[in-house]
C-alpha positions as CSV (number, residue, x, y, z in Angstrom):
1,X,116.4,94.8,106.3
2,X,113.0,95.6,105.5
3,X,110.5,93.2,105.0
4,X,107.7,93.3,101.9
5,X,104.4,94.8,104.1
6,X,106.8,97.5,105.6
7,X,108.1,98.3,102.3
8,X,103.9,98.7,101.3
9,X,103.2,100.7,104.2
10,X,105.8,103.2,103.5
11,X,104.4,103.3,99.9
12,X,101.1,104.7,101.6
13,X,103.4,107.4,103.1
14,X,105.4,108.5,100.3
15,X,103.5,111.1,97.9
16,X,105.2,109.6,94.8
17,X,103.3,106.3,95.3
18,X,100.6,107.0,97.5
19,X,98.4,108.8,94.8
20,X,99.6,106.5,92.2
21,X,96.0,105.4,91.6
22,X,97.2,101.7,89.4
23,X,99.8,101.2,92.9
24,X,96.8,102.0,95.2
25,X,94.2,100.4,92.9
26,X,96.6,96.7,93.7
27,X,97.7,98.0,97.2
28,X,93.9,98.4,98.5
29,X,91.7,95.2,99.2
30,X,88.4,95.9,97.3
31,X,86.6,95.9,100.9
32,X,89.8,98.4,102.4
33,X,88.3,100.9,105.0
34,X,90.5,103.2,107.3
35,X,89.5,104.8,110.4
36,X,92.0,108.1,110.4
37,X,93.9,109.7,113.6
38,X,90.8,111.9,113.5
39,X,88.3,109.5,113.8
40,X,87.1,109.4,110.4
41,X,86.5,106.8,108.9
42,X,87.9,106.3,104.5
43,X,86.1,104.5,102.2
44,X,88.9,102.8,99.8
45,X,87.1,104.8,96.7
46,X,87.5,108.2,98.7
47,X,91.2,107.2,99.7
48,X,91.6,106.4,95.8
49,X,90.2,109.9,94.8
50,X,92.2,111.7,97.2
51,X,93.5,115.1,96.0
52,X,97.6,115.0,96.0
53,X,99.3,117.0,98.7
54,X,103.0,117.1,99.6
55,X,103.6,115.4,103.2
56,X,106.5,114.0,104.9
57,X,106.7,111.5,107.0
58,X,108.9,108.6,109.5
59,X,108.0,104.9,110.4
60,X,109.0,103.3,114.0
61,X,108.9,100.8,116.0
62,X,107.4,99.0,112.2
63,X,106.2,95.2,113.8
64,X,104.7,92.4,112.1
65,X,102.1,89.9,114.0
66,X,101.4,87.0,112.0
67,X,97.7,85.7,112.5
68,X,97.6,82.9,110.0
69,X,99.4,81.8,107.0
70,X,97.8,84.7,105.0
71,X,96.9,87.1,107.5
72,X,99.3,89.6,109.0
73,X,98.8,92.7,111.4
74,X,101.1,95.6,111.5
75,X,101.8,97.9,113.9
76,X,104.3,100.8,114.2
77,X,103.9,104.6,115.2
78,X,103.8,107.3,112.2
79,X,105.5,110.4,112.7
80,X,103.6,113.4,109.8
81,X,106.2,116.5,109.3
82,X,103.4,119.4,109.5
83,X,104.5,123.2,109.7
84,X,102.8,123.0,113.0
85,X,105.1,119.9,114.3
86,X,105.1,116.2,114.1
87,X,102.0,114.8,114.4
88,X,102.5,111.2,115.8
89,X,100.3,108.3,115.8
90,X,100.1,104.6,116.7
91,X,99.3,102.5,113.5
92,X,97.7,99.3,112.8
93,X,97.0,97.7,109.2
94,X,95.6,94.3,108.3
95,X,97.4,92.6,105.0
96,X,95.8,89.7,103.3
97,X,98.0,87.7,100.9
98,X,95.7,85.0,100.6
99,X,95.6,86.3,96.4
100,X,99.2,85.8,95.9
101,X,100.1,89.2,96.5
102,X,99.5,91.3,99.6
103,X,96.9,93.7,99.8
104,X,95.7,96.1,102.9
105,X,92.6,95.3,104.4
106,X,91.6,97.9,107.1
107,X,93.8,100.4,108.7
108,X,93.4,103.0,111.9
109,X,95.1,105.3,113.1
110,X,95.0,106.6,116.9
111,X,96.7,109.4,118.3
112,X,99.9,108.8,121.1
């Protein structure tokens, strides 16, 4: 069964929600910044702005930590579909539901 935050986070990988700006707009926490596989780091405006692109992509290992009633950390490992080969990467997104609905607070990615 999949839980509410892993059904967000696969939002954020599907192209048919993730540049859904009104989705994202409620999905992102107004202070939302991501630090990217690359390094980079995302403003939540630029991640808003993004240009559409057709990507596909797998969740594992999807785990939730709770750290307090309102806080929760997710981990899992992301695998990208590229021409090239799967580009994998170790995940990690903070949720705040503390507004009555979650939203996604920070978010990095690191290569494995």
């Amino acid at each position: 069964m999949t839980s509410p935050l892993q059904t967000l986070e696969l939002t954020l990988w599907h192209p048919a929600t993730r540049y859904d700006r009104d989705l994202m707009d409620a999905t992102f926490a107004p202070d939302f910044h991501e630090f990217g596989r690359s390094g980079r780091r995302y403003t939540r405006a630029e991640l808003l702005d993004a240009a559409p692109h057709d990507f596909t992509a797998t969740l594992h290992d999807f785990t939730e930590h709770p750290l307090s009633d309102t806080i929760t950390l997710t981990t899992y490992i992301s695998e990208l579909h590229t021409p090239q080969g799967p580009e994998r990467a170790n995940r990690a997104s903070i949720w705040d539901g503390a507004s009555g609905h979650w939203q996604i607070r920070f978010h990095q990615g690191t290569p494995s």
